[in-house]
Predicted model as a PDB file, atoms N, CA, C, CB and O in Angstrom, pLDDT in the B-factor column:
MODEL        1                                                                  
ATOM      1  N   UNK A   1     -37.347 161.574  47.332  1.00 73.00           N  
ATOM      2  CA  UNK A   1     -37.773 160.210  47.077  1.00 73.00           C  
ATOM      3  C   UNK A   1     -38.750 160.182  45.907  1.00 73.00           C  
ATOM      4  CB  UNK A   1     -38.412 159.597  48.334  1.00 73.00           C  
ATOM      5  O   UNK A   1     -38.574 159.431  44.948  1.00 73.00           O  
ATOM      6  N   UNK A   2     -39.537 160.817  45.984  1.00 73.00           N  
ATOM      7  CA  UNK A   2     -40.366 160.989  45.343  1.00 73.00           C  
ATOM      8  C   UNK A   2     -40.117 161.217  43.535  1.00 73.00           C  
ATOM      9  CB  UNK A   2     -40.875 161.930  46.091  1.00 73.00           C  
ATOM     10  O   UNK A   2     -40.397 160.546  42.542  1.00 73.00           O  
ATOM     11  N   UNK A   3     -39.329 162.764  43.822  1.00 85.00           N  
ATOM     12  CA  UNK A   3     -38.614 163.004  42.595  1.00 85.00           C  
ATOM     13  C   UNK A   3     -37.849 162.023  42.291  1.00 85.00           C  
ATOM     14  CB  UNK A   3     -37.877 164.090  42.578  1.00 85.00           C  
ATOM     15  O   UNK A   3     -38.459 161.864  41.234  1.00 85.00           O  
ATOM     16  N   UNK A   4     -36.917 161.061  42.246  1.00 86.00           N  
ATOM     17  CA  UNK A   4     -36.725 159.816  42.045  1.00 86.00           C  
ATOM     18  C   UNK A   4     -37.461 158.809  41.433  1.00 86.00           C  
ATOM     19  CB  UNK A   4     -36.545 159.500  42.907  1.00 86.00           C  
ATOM     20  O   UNK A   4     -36.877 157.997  40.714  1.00 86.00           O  
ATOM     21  N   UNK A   5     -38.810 158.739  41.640  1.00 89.00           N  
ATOM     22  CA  UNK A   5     -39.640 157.610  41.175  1.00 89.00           C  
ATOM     23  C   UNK A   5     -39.352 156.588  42.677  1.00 89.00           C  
ATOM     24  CB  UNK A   5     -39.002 156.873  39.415  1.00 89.00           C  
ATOM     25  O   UNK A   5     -39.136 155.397  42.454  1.00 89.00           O  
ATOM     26  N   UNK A   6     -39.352 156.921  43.732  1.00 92.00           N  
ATOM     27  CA  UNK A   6     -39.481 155.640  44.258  1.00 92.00           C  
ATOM     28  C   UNK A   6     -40.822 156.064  45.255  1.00 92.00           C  
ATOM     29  CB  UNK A   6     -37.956 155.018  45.050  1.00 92.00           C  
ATOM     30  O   UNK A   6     -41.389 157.152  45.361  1.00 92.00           O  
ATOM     31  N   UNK A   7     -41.016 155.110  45.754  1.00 93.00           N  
ATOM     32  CA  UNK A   7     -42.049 154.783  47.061  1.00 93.00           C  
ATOM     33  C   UNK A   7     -41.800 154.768  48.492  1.00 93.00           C  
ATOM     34  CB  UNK A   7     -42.511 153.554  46.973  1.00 93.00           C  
ATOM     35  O   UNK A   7     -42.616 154.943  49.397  1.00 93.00           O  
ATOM     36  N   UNK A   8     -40.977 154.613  48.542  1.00 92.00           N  
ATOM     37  CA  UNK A   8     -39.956 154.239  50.167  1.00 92.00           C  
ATOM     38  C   UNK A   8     -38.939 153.867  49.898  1.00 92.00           C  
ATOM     39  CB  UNK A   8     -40.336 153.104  51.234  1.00 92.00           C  
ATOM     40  O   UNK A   8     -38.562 153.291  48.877  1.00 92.00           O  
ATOM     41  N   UNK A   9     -38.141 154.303  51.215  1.00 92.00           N  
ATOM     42  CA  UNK A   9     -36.926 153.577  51.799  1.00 92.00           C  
ATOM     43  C   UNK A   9     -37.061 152.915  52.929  1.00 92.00           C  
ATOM     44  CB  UNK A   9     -35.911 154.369  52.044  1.00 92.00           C  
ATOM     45  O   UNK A   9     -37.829 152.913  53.891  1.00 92.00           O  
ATOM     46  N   UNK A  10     -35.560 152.019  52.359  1.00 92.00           N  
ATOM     47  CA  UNK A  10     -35.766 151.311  53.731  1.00 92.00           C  
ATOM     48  C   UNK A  10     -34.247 151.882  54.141  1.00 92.00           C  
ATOM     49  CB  UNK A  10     -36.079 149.337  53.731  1.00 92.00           C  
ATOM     50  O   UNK A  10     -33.549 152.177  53.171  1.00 92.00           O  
ATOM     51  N   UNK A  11     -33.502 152.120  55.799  1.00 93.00           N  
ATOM     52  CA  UNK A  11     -32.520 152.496  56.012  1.00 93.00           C  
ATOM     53  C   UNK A  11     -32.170 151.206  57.211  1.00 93.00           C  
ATOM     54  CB  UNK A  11     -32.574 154.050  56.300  1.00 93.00           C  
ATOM     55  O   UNK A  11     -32.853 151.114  58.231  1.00 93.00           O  
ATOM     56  N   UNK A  12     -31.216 150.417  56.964  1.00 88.00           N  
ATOM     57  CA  UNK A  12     -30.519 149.246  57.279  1.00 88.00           C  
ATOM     58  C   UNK A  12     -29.027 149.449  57.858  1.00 88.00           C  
ATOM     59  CB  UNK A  12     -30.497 148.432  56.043  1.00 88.00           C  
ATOM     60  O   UNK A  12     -28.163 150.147  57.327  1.00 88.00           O  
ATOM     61  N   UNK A  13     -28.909 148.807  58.888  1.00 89.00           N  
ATOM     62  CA  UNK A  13     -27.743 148.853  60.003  1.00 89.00           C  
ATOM     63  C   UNK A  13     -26.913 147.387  59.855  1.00 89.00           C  
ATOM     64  CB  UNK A  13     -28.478 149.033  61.736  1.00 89.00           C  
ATOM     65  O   UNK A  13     -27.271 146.587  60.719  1.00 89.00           O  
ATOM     66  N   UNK A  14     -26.109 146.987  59.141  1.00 83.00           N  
ATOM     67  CA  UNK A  14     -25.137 145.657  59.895  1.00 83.00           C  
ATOM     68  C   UNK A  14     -24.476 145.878  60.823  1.00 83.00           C  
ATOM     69  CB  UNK A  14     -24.126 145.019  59.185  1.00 83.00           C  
ATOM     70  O   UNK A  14     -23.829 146.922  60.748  1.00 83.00           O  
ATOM     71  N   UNK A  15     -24.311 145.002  62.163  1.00 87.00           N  
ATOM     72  CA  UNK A  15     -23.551 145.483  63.626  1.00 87.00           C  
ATOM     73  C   UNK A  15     -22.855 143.881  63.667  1.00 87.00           C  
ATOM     74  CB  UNK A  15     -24.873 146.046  65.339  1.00 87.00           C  
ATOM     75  O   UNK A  15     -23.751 143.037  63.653  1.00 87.00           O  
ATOM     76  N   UNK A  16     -21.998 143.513  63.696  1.00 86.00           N  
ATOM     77  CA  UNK A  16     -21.327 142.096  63.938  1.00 86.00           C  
ATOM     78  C   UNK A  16     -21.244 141.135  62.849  1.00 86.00           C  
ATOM     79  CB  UNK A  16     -22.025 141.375  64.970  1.00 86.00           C  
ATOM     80  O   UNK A  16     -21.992 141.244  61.878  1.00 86.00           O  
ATOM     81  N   UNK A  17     -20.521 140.346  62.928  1.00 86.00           N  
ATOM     82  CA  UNK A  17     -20.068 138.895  62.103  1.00 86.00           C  
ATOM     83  C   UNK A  17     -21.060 138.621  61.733  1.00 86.00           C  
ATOM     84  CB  UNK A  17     -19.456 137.645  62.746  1.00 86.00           C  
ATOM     85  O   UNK A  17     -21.182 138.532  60.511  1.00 86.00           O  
ATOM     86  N   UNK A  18     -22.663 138.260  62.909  1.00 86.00           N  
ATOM     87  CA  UNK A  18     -23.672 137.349  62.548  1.00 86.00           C  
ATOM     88  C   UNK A  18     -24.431 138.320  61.778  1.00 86.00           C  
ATOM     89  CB  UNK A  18     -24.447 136.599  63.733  1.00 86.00           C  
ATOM     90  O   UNK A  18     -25.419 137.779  61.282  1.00 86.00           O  
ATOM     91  N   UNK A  19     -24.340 139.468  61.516  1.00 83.00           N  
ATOM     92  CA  UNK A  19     -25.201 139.820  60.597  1.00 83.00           C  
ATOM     93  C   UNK A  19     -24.815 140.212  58.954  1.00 83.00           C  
ATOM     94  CB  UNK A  19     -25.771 140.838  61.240  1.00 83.00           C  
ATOM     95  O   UNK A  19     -25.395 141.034  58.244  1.00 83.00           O  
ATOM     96  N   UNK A  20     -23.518 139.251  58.566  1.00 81.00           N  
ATOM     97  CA  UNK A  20     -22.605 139.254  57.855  1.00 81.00           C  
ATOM     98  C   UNK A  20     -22.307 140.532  57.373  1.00 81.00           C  
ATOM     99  CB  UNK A  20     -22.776 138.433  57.032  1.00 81.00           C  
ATOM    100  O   UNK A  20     -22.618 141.002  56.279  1.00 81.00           O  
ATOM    101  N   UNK A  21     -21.362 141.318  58.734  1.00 82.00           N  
ATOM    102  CA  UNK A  21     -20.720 142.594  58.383  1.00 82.00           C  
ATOM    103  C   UNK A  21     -19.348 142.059  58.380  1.00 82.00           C  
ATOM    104  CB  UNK A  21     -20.986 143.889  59.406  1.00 82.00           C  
ATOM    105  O   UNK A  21     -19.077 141.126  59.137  1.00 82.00           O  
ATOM    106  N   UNK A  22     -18.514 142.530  57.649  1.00 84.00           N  
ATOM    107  CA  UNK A  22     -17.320 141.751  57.194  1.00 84.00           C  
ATOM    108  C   UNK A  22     -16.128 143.049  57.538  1.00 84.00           C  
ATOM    109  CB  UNK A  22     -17.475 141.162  55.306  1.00 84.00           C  
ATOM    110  O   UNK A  22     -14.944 142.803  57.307  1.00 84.00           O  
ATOM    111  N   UNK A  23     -16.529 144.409  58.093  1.00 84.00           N  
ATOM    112  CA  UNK A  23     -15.439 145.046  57.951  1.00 84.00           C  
ATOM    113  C   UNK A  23     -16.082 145.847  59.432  1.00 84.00           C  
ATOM    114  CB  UNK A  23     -15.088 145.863  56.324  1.00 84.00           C  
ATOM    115  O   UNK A  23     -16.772 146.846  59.233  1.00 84.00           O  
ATOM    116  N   UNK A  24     -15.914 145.527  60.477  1.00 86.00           N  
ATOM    117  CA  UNK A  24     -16.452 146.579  61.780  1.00 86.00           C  
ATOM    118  C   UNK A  24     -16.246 147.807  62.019  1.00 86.00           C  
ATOM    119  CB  UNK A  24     -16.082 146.282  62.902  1.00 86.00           C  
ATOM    120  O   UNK A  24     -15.304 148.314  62.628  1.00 86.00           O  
ATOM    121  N   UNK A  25     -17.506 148.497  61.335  1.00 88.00           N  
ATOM    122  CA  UNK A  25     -17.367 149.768  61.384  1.00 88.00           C  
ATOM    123  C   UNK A  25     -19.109 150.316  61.853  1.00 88.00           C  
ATOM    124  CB  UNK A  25     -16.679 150.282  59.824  1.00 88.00           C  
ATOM    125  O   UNK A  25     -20.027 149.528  62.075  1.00 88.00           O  
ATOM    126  N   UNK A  26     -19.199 151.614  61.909  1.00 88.00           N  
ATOM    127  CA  UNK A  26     -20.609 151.604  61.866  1.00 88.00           C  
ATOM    128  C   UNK A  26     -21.018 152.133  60.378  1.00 88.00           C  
ATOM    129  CB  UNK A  26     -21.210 152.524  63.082  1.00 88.00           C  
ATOM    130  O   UNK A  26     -20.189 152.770  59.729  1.00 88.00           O  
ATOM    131  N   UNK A  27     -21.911 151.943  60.014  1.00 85.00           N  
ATOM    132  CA  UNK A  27     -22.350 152.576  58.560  1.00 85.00           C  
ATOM    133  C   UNK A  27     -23.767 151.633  58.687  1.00 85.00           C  
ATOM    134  CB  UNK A  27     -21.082 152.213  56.901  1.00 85.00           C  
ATOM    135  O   UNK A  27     -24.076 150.723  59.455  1.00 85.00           O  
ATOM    136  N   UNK A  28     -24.655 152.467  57.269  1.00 89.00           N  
ATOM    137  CA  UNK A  28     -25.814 152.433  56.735  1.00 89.00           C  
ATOM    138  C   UNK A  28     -25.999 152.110  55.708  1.00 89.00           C  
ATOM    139  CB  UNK A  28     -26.292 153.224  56.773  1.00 89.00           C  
ATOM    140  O   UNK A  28     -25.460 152.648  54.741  1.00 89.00           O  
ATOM    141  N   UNK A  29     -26.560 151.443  55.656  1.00 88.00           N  
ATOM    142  CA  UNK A  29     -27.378 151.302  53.755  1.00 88.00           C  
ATOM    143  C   UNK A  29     -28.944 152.244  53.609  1.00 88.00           C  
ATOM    144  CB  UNK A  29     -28.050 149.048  53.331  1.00 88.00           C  
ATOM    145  O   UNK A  29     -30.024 152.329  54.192  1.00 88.00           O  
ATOM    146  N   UNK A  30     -28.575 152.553  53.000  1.00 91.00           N  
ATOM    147  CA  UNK A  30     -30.185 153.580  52.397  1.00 91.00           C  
ATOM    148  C   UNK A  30     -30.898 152.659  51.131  1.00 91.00           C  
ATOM    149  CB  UNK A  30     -29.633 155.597  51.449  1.00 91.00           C  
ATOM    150  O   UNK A  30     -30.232 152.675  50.095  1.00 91.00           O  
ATOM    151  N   UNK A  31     -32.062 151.926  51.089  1.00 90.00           N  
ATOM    152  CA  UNK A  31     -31.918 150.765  50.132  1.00 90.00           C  
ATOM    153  C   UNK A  31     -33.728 151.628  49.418  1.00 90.00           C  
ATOM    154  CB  UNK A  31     -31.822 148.571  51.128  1.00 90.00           C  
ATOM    155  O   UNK A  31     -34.827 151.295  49.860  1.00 90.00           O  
ATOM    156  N   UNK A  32     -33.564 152.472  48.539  1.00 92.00           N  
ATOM    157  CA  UNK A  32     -34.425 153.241  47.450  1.00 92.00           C  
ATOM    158  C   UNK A  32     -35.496 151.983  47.214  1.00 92.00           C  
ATOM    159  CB  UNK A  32     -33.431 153.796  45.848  1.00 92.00           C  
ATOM    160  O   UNK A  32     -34.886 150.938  46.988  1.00 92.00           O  
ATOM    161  N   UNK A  33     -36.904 151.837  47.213  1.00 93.00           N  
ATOM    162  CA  UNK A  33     -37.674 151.235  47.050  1.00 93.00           C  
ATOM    163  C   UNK A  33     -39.011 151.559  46.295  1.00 93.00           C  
ATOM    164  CB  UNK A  33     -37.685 150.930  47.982  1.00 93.00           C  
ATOM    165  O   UNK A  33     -39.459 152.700  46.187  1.00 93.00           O  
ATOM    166  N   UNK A  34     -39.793 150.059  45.614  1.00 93.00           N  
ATOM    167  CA  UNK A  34     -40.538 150.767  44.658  1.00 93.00           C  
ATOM    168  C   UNK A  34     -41.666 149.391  44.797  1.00 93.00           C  
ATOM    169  CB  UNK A  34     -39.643 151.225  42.976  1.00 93.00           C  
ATOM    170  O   UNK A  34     -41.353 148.223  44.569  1.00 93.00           O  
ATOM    171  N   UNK A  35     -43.177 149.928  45.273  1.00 92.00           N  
ATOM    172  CA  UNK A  35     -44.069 148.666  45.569  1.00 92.00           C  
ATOM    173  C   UNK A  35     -43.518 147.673  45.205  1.00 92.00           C  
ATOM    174  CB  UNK A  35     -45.312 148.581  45.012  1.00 92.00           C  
ATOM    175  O   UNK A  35     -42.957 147.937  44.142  1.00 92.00           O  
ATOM    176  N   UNK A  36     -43.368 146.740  45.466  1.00 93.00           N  
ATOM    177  CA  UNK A  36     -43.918 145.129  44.399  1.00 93.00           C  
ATOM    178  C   UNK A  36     -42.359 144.573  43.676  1.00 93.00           C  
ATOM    179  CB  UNK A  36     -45.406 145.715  42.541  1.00 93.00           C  
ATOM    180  O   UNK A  36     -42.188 143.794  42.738  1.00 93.00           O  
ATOM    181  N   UNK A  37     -41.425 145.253  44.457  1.00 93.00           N  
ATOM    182  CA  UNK A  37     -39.869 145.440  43.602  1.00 93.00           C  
ATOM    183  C   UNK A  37     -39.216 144.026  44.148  1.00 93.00           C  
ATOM    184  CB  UNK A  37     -38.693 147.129  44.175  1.00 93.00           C  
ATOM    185  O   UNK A  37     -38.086 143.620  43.878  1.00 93.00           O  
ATOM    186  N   UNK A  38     -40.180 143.386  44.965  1.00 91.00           N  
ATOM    187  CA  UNK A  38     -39.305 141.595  45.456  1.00 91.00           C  
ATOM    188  C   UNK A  38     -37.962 141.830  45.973  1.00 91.00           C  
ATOM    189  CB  UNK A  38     -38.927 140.331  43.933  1.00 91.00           C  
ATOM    190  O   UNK A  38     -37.019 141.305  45.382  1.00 91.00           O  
ATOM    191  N   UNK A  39     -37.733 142.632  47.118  1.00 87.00           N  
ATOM    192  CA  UNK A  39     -37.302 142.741  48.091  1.00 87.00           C  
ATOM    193  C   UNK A  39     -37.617 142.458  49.041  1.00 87.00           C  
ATOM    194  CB  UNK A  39     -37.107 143.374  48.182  1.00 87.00           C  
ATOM    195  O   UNK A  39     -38.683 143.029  49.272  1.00 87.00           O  
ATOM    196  N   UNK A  40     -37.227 141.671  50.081  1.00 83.00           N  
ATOM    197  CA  UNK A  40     -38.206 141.597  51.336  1.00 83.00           C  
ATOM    198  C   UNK A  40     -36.938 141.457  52.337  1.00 83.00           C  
ATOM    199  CB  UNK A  40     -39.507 140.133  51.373  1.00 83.00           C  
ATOM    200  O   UNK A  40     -36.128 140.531  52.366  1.00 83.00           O  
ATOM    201  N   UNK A  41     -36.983 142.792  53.272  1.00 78.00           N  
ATOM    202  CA  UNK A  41     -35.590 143.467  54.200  1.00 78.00           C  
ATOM    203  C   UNK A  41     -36.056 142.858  55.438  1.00 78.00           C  
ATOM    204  CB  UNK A  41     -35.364 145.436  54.369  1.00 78.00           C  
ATOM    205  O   UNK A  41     -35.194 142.612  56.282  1.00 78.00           O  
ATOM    206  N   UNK A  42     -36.886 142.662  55.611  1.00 77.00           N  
ATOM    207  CA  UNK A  42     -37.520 142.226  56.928  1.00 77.00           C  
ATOM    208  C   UNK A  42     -37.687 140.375  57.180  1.00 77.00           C  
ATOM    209  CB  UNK A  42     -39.145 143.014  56.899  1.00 77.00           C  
ATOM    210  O   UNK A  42     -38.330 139.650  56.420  1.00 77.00           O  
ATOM    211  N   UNK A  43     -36.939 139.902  58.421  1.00 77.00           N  
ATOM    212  CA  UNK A  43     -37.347 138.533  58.225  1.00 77.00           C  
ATOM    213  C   UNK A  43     -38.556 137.752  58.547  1.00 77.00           C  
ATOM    214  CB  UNK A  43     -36.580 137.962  58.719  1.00 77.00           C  
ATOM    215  O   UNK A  43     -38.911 138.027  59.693  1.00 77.00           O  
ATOM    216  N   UNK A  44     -39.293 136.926  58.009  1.00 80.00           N  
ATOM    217  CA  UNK A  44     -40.104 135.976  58.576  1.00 80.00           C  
ATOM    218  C   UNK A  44     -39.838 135.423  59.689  1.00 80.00           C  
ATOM    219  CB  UNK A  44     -40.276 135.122  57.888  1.00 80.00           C  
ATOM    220  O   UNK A  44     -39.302 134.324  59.550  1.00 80.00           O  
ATOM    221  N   UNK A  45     -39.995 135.739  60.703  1.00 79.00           N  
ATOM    222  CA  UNK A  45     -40.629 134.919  62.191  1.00 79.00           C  
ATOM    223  C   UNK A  45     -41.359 133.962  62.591  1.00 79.00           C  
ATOM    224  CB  UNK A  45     -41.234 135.457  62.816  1.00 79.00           C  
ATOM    225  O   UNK A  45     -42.568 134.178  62.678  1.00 79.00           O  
ATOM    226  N   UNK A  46     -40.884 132.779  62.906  1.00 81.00           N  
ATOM    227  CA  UNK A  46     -41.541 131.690  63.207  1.00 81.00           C  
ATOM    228  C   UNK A  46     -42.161 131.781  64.074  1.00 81.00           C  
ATOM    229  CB  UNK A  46     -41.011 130.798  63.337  1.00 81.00           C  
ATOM    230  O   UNK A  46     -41.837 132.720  64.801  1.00 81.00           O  
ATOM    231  N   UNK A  47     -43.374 130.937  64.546  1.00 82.00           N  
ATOM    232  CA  UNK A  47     -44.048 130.868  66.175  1.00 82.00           C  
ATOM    233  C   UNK A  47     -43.274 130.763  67.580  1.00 82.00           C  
ATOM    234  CB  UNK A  47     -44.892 129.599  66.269  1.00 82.00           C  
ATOM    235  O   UNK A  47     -42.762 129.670  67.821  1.00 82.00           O  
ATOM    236  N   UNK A  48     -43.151 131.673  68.427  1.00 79.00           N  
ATOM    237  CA  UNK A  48     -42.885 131.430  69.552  1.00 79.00           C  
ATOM    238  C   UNK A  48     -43.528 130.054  69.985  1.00 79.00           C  
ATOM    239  CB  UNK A  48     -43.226 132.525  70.261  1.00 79.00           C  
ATOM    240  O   UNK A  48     -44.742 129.972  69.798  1.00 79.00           O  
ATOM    241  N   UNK A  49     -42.776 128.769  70.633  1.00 82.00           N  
ATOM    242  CA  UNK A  49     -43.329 127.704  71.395  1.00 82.00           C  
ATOM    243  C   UNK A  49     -43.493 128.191  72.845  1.00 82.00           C  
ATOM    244  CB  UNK A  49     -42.439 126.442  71.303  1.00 82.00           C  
ATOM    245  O   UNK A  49     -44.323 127.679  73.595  1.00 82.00           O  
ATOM    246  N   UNK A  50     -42.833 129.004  73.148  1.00 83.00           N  
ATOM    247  CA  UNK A  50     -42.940 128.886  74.605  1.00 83.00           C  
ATOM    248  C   UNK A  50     -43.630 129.729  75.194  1.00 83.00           C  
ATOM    249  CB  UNK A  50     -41.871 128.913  75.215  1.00 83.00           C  
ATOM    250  O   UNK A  50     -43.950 130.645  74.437  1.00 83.00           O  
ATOM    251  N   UNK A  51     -44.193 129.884  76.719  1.00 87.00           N  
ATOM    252  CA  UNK A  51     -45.180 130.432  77.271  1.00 87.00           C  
ATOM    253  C   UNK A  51     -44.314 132.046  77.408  1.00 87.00           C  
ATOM    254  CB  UNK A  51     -45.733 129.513  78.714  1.00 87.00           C  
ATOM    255  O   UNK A  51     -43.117 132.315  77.503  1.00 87.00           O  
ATOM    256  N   UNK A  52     -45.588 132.928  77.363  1.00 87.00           N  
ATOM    257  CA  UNK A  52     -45.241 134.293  77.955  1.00 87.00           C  
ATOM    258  C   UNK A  52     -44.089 134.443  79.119  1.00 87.00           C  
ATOM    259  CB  UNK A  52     -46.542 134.826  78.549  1.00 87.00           C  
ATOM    260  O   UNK A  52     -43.043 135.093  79.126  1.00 87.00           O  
ATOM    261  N   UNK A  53     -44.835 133.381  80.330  1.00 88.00           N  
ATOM    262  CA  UNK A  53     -44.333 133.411  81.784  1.00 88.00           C  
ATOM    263  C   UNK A  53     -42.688 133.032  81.458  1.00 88.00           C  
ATOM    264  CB  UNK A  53     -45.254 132.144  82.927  1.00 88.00           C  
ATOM    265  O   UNK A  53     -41.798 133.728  81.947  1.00 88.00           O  
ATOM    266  N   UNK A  54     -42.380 131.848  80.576  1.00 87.00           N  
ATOM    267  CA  UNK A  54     -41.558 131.415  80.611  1.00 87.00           C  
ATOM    268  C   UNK A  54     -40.087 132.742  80.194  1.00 87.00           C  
ATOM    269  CB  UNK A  54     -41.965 130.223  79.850  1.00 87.00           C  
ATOM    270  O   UNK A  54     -39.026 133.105  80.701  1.00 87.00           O  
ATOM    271  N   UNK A  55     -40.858 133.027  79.079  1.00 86.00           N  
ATOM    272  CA  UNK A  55     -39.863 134.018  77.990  1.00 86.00           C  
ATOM    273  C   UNK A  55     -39.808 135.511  79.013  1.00 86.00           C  
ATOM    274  CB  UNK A  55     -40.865 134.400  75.985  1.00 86.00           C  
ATOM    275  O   UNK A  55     -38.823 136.225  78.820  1.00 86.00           O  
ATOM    276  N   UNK A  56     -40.753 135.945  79.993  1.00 87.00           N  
ATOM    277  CA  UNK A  56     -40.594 137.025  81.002  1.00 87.00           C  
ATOM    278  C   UNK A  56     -39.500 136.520  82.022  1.00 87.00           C  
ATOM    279  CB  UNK A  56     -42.034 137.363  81.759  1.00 87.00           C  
ATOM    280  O   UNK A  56     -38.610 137.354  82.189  1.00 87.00           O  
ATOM    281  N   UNK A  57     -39.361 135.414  82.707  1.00 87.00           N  
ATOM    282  CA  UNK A  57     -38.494 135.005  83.599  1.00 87.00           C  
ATOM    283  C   UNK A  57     -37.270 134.992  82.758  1.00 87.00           C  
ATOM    284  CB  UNK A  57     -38.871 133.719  84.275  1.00 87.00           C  
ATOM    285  O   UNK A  57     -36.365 135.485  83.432  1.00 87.00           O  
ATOM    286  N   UNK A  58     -36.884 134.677  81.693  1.00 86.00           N  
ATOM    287  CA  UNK A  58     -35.605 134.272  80.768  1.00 86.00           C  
ATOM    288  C   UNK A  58     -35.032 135.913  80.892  1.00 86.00           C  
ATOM    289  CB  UNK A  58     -36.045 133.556  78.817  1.00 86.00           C  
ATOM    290  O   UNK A  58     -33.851 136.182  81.111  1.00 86.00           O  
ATOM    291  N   UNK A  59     -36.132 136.949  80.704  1.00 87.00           N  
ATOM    292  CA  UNK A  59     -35.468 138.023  80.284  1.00 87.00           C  
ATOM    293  C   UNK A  59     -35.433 139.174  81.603  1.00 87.00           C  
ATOM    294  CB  UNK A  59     -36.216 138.529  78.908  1.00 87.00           C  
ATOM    295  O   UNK A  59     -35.071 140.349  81.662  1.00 87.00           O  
ATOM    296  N   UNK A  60     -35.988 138.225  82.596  1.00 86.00           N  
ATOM    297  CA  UNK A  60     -35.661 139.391  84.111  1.00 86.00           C  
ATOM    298  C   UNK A  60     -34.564 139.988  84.325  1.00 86.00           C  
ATOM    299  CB  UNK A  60     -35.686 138.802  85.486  1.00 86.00           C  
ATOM    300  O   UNK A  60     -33.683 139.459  83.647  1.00 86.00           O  
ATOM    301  N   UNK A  61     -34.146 140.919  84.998  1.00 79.00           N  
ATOM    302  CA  UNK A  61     -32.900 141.503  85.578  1.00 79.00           C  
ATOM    303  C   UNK A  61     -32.582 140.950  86.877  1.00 79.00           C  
ATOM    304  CB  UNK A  61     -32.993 142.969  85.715  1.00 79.00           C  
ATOM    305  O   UNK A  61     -31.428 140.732  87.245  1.00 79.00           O  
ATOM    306  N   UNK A  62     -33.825 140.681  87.705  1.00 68.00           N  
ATOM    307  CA  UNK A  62     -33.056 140.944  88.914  1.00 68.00           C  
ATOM    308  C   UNK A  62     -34.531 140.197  89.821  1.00 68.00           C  
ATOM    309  CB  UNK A  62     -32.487 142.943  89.219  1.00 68.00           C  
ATOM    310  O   UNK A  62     -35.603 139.940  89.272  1.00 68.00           O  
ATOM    311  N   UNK A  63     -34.262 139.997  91.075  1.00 66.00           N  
ATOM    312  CA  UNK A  63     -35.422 139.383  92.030  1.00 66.00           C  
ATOM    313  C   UNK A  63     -36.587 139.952  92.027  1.00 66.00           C  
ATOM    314  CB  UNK A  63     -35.136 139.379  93.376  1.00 66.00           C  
ATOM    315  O   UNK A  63     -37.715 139.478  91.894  1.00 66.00           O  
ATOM    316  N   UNK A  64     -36.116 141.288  92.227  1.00 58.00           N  
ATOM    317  CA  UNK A  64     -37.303 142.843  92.657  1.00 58.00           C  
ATOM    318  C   UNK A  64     -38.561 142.708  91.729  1.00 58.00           C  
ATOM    319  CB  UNK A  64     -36.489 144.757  92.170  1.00 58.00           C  
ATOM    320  O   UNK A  64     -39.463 143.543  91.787  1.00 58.00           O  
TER     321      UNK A  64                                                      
ENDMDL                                                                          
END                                                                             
C-alpha cells in the first residue's frame, strides 16, 4: 500500500439487486485510497426516531 503511494483501503462486498449488484456472484472490490481523495464508501445515517425498547422488541427472536 504504501509502496503505491496510497493511505488505505477500503475492501467492499455487493450481495443483491438492492445493493446494485447486477450479476450474482460473490466478489470484492479492493478500492486503493489516498486522504482527502472525495470518496466517501460509507453512508450517512439519519437519526433513529424510535425508542431503544421499541427497536429491541422489533428485533427479538423468541418469548424467552
Amino acid at each position: 500500500m504504501k509502496n503505491c503511494g496510497f493511505d488505505g483501503v477500503n475492501i467492499m462486498n455487493a450481495s443483491g439487486d438492492g445493493s446494485e449488484q447486477s450479476v450474482f456472484h460473490l466478489h470484492f472490490h479492493i478500492l486503493p485510497r489516498k486522504k482527502n481523495d472525495g470518496l466517501h464508501t460509507f453512508p450517512k445515517l439519519q437519526k433513529n426516531k424510535q425508542s431503544l425498547e421499541k427497536i429491541a422488541k422489533k428485533l427479538k427472536m423468541s418469548d424467552n
